[in-house]
N, C-alpha and C positions, 0 to 999 in steps of 0.2 A: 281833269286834263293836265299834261305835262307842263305846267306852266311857270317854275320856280326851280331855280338852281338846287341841287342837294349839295348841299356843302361838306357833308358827310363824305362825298367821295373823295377820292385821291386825285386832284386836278391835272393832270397829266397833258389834259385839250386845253382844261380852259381857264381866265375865260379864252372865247375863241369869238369873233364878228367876222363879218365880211362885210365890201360895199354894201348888201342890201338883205342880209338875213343874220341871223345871232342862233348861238350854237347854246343848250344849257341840257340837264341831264334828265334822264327817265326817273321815277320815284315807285316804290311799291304800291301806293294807292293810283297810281296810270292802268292797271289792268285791265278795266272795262275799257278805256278810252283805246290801247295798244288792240285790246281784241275788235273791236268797229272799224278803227284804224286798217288793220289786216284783210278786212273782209270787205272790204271796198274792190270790186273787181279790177284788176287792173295792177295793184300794189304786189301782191306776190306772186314773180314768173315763177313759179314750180309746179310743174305739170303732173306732182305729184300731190300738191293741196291746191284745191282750188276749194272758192263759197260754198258754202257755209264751212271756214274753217273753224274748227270747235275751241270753247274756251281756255281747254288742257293745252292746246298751241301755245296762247298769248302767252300765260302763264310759264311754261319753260321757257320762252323764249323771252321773255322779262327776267326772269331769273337768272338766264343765265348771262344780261347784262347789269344786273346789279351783282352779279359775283366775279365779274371781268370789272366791274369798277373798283371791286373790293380788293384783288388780287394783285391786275396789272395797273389800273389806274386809266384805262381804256373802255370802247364799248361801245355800242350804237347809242345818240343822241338826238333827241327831237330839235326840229327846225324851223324857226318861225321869220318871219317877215320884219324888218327894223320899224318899215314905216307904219305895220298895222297891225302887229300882232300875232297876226293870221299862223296856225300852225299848218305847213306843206309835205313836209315827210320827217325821213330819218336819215340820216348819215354817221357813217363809226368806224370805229378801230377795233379790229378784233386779234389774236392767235388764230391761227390755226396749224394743224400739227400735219405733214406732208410726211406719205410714206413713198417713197423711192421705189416705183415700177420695178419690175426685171424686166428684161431685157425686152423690147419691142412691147411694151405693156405700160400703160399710161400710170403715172403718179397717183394715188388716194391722195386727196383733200380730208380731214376731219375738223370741221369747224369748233373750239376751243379747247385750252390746254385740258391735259387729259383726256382727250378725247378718242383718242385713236385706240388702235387694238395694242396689246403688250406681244412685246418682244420681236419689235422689228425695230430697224434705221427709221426714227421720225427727227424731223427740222422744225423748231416752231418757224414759222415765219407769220409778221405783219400784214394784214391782209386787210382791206376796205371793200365796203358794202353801201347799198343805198338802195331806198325807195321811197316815191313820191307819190302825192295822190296827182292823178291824171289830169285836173283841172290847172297842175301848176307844171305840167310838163311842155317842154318846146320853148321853155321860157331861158333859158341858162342856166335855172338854179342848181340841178345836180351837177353840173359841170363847176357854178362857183363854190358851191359845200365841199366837192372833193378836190379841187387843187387849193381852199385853204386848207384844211384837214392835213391834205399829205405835205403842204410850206411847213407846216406847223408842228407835225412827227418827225421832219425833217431837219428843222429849226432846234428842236428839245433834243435830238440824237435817239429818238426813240428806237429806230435802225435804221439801217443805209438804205435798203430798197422796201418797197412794198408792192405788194402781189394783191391780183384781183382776179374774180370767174364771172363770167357770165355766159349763160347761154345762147348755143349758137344763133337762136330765132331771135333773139334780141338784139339787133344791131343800134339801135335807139341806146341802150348801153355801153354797149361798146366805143359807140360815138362818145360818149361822156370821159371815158376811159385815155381814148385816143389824143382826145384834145387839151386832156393834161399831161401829155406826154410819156402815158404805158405804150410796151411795147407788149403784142404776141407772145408768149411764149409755145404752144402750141394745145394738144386736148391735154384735158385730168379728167376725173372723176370726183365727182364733189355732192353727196347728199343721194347717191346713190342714182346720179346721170353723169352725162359726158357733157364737160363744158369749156370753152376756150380760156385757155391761163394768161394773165398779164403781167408783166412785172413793171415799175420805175424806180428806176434810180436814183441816188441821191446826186 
């Protein structure tokens, strides 16, 4: 289980606390726990993996936040409870590389650098993510992970705004979003759907 700082990484969050949860980082030996984690109904809206998602998931998708910690010094982080312990989700910083629509045609999203196709106008831009296991939802937590998160990228000069997606059926997110003060920006394409863009400013 995620339970100890990697001090190996490049601390760019942390440390990082709030009133009532503490922010520390993913380690290569988390893979079982990030795969059980994942496959908790509920945790990941993508209507394109749902249960039983396979352990090749976890696996890139750990890796490619120990090589965002390696890189930029950013990256999704496990989130636990000050007064108990308790691990609740994950919350992070990531890149991602924005290709510029033509004309009447929504923006690509490609979540991490390098990630996009060659030889178009790409943008990195700063972009935040989260999810919770459902037992700790309704509660404020995602809401206080992400507006300390984005005080905190804000604070260091990480960059001046930061961009967020979620999907339309998820207003439960969105609400998280809004209450830290994102604004709309309108639809993208992000993981190969359409999902509402947000951005906040510094």
């Amino acid at each position: 289980m995620a339970g100890k700082y990697n001090n190996a990484a490049p601390e760019k969050t942390l440390p990082l606390e709030s009133e009532r949860l503490i922010f520390k980082y993913f380690k290569a030996s988390d893979l079982e726990f990030i795969h059980n984690f994942h496959n908790v109904p509920g945790v990941i809206n993508d209507p394109n993996l749902k249960p039983p998602i396979p352990l090749s998931h976890a696996k890139s998708w750990l890796n490619n936040q120990l090589n965002s910690y390696r890189q930029e010094g950013i990256g999704h982080q496990p989130i636990y409870l000050k007064e108990t312990g308790e691990f609740i989700g994950r919350n992070g910083l990531r890149i991602v590389e924005v290709v510029k629509g033509a004309q009447g045609e929504r923006d690509q999203w490609y979540w991490y650098r390098g990630s996009a196709p060659k030889g178009f106008d790409t943008r990195a831009m700063l972009e935040i993510g989260y999810a919770f296991l459902p037992q700790y939802w309704n509660k404020g937590y995602a809401t206080e992970a992400t507006r300390a998160l984005c005080t905190k990228a804000f604070e260091d000069n990480l960059s001046d705004r930061i961009v967020a997606a979620v999907a339309a059926d998820n207003p439960a997110s969105a609400s998280v979003l809004e209450k830290c003060g994102f604004k709309q920006t309108g639809e993208v394409t992000g993981l190969g759907m359409d999902v509402i863009g947000y951005v906040l400013e510094k």
